[in-house]
C-alpha positions, 0 to 999 in steps of 0.5 A, a space after each residue: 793630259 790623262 788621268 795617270 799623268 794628272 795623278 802622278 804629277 799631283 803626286 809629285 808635287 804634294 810630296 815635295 810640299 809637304 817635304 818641305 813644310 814638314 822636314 820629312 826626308 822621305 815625302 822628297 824619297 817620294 816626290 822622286 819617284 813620282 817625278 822618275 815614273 814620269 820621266 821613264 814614261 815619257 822616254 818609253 813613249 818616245 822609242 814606241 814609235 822609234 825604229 819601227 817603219 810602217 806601211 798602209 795600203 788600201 785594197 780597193 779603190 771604190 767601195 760601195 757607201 756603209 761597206 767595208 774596206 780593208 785596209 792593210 798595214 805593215 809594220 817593221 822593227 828596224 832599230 836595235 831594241 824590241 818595240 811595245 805594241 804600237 797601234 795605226 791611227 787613222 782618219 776618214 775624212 770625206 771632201 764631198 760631203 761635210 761631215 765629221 772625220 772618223 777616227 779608227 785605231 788599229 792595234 799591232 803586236 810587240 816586234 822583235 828586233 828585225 821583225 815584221 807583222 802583218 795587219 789588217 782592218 777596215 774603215 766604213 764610209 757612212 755615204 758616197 763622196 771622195 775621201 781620204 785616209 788621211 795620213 795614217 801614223 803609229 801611236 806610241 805610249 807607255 805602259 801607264 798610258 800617261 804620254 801619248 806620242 804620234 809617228 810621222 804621218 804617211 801619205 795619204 791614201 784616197 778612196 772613193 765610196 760610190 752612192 749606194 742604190 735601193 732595190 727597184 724592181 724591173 715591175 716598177 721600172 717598166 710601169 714608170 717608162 713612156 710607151 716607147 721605152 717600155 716597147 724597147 725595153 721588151 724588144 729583142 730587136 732595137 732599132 739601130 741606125 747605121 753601123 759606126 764600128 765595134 767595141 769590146 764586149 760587155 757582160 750585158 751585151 747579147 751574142 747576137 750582136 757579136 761581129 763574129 768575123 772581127 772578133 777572130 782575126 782579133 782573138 776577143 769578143 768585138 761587138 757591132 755598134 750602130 748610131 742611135 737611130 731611133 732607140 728610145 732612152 732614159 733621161 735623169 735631171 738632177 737638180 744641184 742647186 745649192 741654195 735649194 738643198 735643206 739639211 746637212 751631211 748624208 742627212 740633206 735633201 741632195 743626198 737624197 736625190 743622189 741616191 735616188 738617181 744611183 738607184 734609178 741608174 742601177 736599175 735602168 741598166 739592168 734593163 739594159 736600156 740606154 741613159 742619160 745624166 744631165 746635172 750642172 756640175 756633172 760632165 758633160 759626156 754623160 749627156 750621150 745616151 749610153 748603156 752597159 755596166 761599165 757606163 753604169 759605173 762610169 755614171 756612179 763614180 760621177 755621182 760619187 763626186 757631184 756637189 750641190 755647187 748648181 749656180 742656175 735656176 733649175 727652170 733654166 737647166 730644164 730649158 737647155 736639157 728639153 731641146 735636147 730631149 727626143 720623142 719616146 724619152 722617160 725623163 726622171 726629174 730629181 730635186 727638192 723644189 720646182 719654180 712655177 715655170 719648170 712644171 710648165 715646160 714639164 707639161 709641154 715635154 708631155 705634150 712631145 711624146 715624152 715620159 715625165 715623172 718627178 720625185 721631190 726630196 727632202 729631210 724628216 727636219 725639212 722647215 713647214 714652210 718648204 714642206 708646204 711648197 713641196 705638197 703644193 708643186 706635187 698638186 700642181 704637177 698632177 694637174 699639169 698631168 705629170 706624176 709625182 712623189 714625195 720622200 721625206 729623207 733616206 728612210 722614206 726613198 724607197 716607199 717614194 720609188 714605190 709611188 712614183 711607179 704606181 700613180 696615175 694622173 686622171 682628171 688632174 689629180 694623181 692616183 696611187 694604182 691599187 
């Protein structure tokens, strides 16, 4: 109830009261009027959102997580008497991601009869998820702002805010692949296996590997696809056990991992090596080593929609994903905690030829207690001979980025390179 209406109501009662005790016809001339206010405004809120019909389109589909995206409305006076200003009232509601709903309110000009005004505005994910502009409406009031009247709601309109990465240098991204993946990611020349086919041109791909003849029967670039052969790529893990996820919303330790997997996925296909996303609840097609941007953006918008749901210990996952990991590979392990066994059959990877380095996540609220299970499996990953690095939320990502590229594990113990 607002305060105009509290006040006129009081208002009204009071006169009549003290009409009444006090025989005074004019505190009843008084009581009327009040209760007349009332009454007019409450029709006036009534035909602010009658005859008039709106339209809201979305001008994107995916947008980048703390971007804007615009939101476009169309409002148009279809009854028969000229319409008060009439605001847009939204809701973002993320189905990723527990968090609040945001509320935008939009406002739009008074219409003539007949008339229609465009509008536009724009609504903000504050991270990554699939979300919704839930059912937009008009919101109709009077000129005193004592009755508030909501429009039918119209459909609801999705949106998908894609995980936003941090910077990470191709320095640094070179310094933390194995020897093999560094050698191909400084190759001109990779080592294909046998030719399969072709495929449409991708703004990364070279000239050189263009199928000419093809691509002018066909009247559009055609590039030369081979079998892996024996290219070396680069492979995250990432952890989605639900129980070992501290914090909550876009503050939790998995939000952290998601953004450190988006910023290492970005940054590995800039160099144009291929990749590999393994992670329970993550599509299975992701496991094929792959490169390109539209693979990146394949891979974003599922790491967009992954939920912490991992039902399996990690130990296990990492057991099925290291049978399927070749010599030469740079494994990413991305989690907020290690069982004893997992830093094991990380040790035995190396002992394969392949690259390891592990960042482990969590939340500046993270209880002592894992604080401590954290530093002691960092302490024990350097003994094992595996590098790795701490980050303590968001804020702390991209100093943790910048350690994981410069220690080096010597005599068991992990050392930050000067």
């Amino acid at each position: 109830m607002s305060r105009n209406l509290k006040l006129f109501s009081g208002a009204a009662v009071l006169f009549y009261l003290a009409g009444i005790m006090n025989e005074a016809p004019a505190l009843f001339v008084m009581a009327g009027v009040c209760a007349a206010c009332l009454l007019g405004c409450y029709v006036i809120s009534r035909l602010a959102v009658s005859g008039l019909s709106l339209q809201v389109e979305l001008n994107s589909g995916h947008v980048w997580a703390g971007h804007e995206a615009e939101v476009e409305f169309t409002l148009t006076n279809i009854g028969l008497i000229p319409r008060p200003a009439a605001p847009v009232l939204v809701e973002l509601v993320n189905h990723t991601v527990v968090m609040p709903p945001q509320s935008y309110l939009f406002p739009l000009p008074p219409l003539p009869v007949g008339q229609s005004v465009h509008g536009s505005g724009a609504v903000v994910p504050p991270c990554r998820g699939e979300l919704l502009l839930q059912s937009p409406r008009l919101v109709g009031s009077d000129p005193l702002g004592m009755f508030t009247r909501l429009g039918p709601p119209l459909k609801s309109l999705p949106l998908l805010a894609l995980p936003r990465p941090i910077a990470i240098s191709r320095d640094d991204l070179t310094s933390m692949l194995s020897e093999h993946a560094r050698l191909q990611g400084g190759s001109r020349h990779h080592r294909r296996g046998d030719f399969i086919g072709v495929r449409p041109h991708e703004a990364t791909d070279e000239l050189r590997e263009v199928h000419w003849k093809l691509a002018a029967h066909a009247g559009e670039l055609l590039v030369k696809q081979y079998t892996r052969g024996r290219d070396h790529s680069v492979a995250l893990w990432l952890d989605t056990r639900a129980a070992n996820v501290v914090g909550e919303g876009a503050d939790s330790s998995f939000e952290c991992q998601v953004t450190a997997a988006a910023s290492l996925i970005q940054a590995i296909s800039d160099c144009g090596l291929d990749q590999e996303l393994f992670g329970e609840g993550l599509p299975v097609s992701l496991r094929s080593p792959d490169q390109g941007q539209s693979t990146c953006q394949r891979w974003l918008v599922a790491l967009a929609r992954v939920k912490p749901a991992g039902q399996r210990t990690f130990a296990a996952n990492v057991a099925d994903w290291a049978a399927q990991t070749r010599a030469g590979t740079t494994v990413f392990v991305l989690t907020s905690g290690l069982e004893s066994e997992t830093i094991g059959q990380l040790r035995g990877l190396l002992s394969r030829g392949v690259g390891v380095r592990v960042l482990l996540c969590g939340t500046t609220t993270v209880p002592d207690e894992m604080r401590g299970q954290q530093l002691a499996a960092k302490t024990a990953l350097h003994s094992a001979g595996v590098p790795a690095a701490m980050a303590e939320g968001m804020a702390s990502l991209p100093r943790a980025i910048a350690d994981l590229a410069t220690v080096r594990v010597s005599g068991g113990r992990g050392v930050l390179q000067p």
